[in-house]
N, C-alpha and C positions, 0 to 999 in steps of 0.2 A: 185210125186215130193218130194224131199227129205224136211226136213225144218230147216234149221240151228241151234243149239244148242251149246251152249256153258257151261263150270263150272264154279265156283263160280269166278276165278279169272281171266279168258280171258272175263266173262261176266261184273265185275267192272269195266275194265279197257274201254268197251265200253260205261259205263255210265257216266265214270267219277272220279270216288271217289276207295277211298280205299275198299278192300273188304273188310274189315269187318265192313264195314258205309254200303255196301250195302245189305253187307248180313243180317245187324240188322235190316235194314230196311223189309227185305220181311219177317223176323220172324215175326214182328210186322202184318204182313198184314194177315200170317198164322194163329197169335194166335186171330188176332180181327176178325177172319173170313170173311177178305175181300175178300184176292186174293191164290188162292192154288197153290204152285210149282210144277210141273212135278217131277218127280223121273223116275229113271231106276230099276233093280230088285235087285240091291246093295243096294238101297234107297238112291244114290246119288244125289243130288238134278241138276237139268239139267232146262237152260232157255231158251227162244226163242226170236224173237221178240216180242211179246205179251207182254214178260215180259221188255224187253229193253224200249217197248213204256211207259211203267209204273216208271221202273228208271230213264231214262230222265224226265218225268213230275216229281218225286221226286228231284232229282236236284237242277232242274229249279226253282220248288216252293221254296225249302229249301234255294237256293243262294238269292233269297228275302227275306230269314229272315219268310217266313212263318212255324208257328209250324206245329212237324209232325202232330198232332191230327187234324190241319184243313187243314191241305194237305190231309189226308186220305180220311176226308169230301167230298173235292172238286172232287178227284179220282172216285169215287162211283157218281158221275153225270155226267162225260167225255163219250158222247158218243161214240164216235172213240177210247175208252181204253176198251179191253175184259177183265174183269176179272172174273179169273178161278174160276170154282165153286168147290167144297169139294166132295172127294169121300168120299160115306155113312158110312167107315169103319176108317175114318180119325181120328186118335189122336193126336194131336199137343203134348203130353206129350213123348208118342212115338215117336217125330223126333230128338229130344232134343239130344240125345245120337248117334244119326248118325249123326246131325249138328258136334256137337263136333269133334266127329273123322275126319269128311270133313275138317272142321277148323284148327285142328293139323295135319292131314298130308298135310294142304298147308302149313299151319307155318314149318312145317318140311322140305318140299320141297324148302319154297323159302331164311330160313337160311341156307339149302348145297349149293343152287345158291349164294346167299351173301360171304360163305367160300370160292365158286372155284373163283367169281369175285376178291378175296382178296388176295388170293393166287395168281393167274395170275397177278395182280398187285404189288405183289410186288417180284415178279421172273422180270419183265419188270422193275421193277423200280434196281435190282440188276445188272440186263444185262448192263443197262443205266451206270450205278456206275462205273459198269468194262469196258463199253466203254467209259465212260469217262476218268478215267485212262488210259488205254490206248491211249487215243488222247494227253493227257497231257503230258503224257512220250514221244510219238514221237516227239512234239513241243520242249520239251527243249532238245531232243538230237538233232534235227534240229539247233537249235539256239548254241547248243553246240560247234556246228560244223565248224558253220559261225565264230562263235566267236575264234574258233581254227584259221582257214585263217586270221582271221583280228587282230589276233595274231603276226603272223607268218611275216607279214606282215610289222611290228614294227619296228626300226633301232636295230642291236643288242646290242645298249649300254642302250636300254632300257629293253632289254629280257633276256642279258645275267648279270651275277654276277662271282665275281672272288671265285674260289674253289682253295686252297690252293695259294701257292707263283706265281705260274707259267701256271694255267688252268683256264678254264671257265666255268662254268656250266650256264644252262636256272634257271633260278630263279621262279621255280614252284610254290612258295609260292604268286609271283607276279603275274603268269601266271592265276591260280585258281583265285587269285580278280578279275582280267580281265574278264574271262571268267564267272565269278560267276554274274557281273555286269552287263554287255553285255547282258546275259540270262536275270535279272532280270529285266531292262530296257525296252524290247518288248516283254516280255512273254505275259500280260494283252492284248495288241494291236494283238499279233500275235493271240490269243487265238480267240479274235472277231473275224479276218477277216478268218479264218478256218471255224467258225460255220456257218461266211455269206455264205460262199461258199458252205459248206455240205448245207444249206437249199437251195443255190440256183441250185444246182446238182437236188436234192428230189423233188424240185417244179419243 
């Protein structure tokens, strides 16, 4: 039967706390010669359950405010907790330097995870920008539009203006306020009842 094993930071995240709260925690246990971590032939340090039942009662004790020195105390009389015994060739001075590198290549590992979550986030948040814009631009040539009809629409002694002695022209100058008005008027209101509407499509 195979026995579940986890690393330094799939093993934290089962105890609770940050890994390097818990990884300081089982040096401590290594160098007081309480409890021995498993290794692989890397010398990467690898944990069990054994070692889980021992973080959780670290924890536990610790979220009451108990100090580590008499949490460790207490550890070492838990009958239902195994703690590992020391192979004969053990140097705790000797892990120091594989700990380290363990250490730096998760800190390495989880600021490129932080880089890509940041990066993806702010390509989402760019995508966002330029659909918004885009939303916002069809709104006011929509409104542009209405406003051209309800233009159009007008008596011509209001639309048109006299262009020289004997012609008429649209008085563009008047038309543009209209239309400029008209837009500015329901653009805020229109802008709402589109977004209710994209959310209520998505839901």
């Amino acid at each position: 039967m195979l026995v579940e094993s986890w690393q330094i930071s799939e093993f934290a995240e089962k105890v609770g706390k940050h890994f390097t709260t818990t990884d300081s925690w089982f040096k401590k246990l290594e160098e007081r010669r309480i409890h021995y971590i498993n290794r692989v032939e890397s010398g990467e340090k690898i944990y069990n359950q054994d070692d889980l039942k021992i973080g959780l009662f670290i924890k536990e004790y610790r979220d009451k405010k108990y100090t580590i020195d008499s949490i460790f105390d207490l550890l070492q009389h838990q009958e239902e907790i195994n703690l590992r015994p020391f192979p004969e060739d053990f140097d705790s001075k000797d892990t120091k330097i594989t700990d380290e590198a363990q250490i730096n290549k998760l800190k390495t590992e989880i600021i490129a995870s932080m880089k890509e979550v940041v990066a993806t986030q702010i390509e989402e948040e760019r995508k966002n920008r330029v659909n918004d814009l885009i939303l916002q631009r069809k709104i006011v040539s929509v409104l542009e539009g209405e406003a051209s009809k309800e233009w159009s629409k007008l008596p011509e002694s209001e639309r048109m203006m006299k262009v020289g002695l004997f012609r008429k022209g649209e008085n563009t100058e008047k038309r543009n306020e209209f239309i400029k008005k008209y837009v500015d008027e329901r653009y805020e209101e229109r802008i709402k009842d589109t977004i209710i509407d994209i959310k209520r499509i998505e839901g």
